[in-house]
C-alpha positions as a printed NumPy array, in Angstrom:
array([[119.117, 104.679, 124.169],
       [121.508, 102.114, 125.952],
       [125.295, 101.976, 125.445],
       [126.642, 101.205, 122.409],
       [127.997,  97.264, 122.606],
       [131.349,  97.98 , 122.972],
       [130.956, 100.29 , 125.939],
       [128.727,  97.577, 127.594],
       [131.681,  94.934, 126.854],
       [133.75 ,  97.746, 128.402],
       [131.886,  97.732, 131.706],
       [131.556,  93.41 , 131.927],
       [134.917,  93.897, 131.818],
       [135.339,  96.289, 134.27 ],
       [133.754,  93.765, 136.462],
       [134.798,  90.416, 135.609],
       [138.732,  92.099, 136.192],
       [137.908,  92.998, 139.693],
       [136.239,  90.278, 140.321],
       [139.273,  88.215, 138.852],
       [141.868,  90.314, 140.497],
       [140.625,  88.979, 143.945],
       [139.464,  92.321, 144.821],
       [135.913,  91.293, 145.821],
       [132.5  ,  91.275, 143.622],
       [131.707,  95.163, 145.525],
       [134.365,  96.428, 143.985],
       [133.664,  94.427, 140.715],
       [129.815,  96.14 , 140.631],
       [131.463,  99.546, 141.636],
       [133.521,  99.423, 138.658],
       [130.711,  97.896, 136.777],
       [128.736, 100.927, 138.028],
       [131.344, 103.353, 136.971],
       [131.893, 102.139, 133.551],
       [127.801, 101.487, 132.87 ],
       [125.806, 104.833, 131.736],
       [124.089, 106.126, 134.189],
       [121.053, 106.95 , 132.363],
       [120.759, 103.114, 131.752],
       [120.321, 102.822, 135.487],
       [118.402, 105.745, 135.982],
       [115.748, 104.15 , 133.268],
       [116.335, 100.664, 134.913],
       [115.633, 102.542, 138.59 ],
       [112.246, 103.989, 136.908],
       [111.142, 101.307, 135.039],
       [110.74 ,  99.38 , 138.445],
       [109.696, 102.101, 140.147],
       [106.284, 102.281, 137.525],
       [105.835,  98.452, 138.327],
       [106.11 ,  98.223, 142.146],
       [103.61 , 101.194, 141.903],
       [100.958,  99.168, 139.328],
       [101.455,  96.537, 141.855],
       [100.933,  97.602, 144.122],
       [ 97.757,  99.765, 143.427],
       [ 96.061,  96.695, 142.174],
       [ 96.702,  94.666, 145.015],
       [ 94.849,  97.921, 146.646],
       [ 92.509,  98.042, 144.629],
       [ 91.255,  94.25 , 144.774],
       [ 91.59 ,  94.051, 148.618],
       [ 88.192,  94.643, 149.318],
       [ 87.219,  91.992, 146.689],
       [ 89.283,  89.14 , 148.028],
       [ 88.113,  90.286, 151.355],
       [ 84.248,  89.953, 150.583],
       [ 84.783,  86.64 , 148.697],
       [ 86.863,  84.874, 151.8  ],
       [ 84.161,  86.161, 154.379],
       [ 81.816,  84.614, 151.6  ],
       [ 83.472,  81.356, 151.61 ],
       [ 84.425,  80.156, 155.311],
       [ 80.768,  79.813, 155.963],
       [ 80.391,  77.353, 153.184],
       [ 83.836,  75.584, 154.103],
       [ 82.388,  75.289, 157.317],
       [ 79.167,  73.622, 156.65 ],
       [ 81.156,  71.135, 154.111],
       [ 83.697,  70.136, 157.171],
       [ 80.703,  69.748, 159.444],
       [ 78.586,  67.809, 157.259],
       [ 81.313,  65.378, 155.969],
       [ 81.153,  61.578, 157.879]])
């Protein structure tokens, strides 16, 4: 589970003070970073991890198909262009 609310309004404003302070947004996300639960970002950091993965194993996976059906299709393209006045 996340942080409760009040630890999350704990680490906006953690941020929004640095940020505020003049101190520069890096140090606003470090304190950010510090005051968020690290689990959160560990899930957050997984989470993406399982959907660059899907991603990219369909994109893999339906090469070959999009391949076939382009070397399918220029000959066709071609005879359109040729035979149009």
């Amino acid at each position: 589970m996340g942080p409760a609310p009040s630890e999350r309004r704990s680490a906006h404003m953690a941020l929004s003070q640095e940020v505020r302070a003049g101190r520069g947004m890096m140090r606003g996300v470090v304190a950010f970073i510090r005051a968020s639960e690290g689990q959160d970002l560990a899930e957050y950091a997984i989470a993406m991890a399982i959907v660059v993965v899907g991603i990219s194993l369909i994109a893999v996976a339906i090469g070959g198909d999009v391949e076939t059906l382009w070397s399918n299709a220029q000959p066709i393209i071609k005879t359109v262009i040729d035979t149009e006045p």
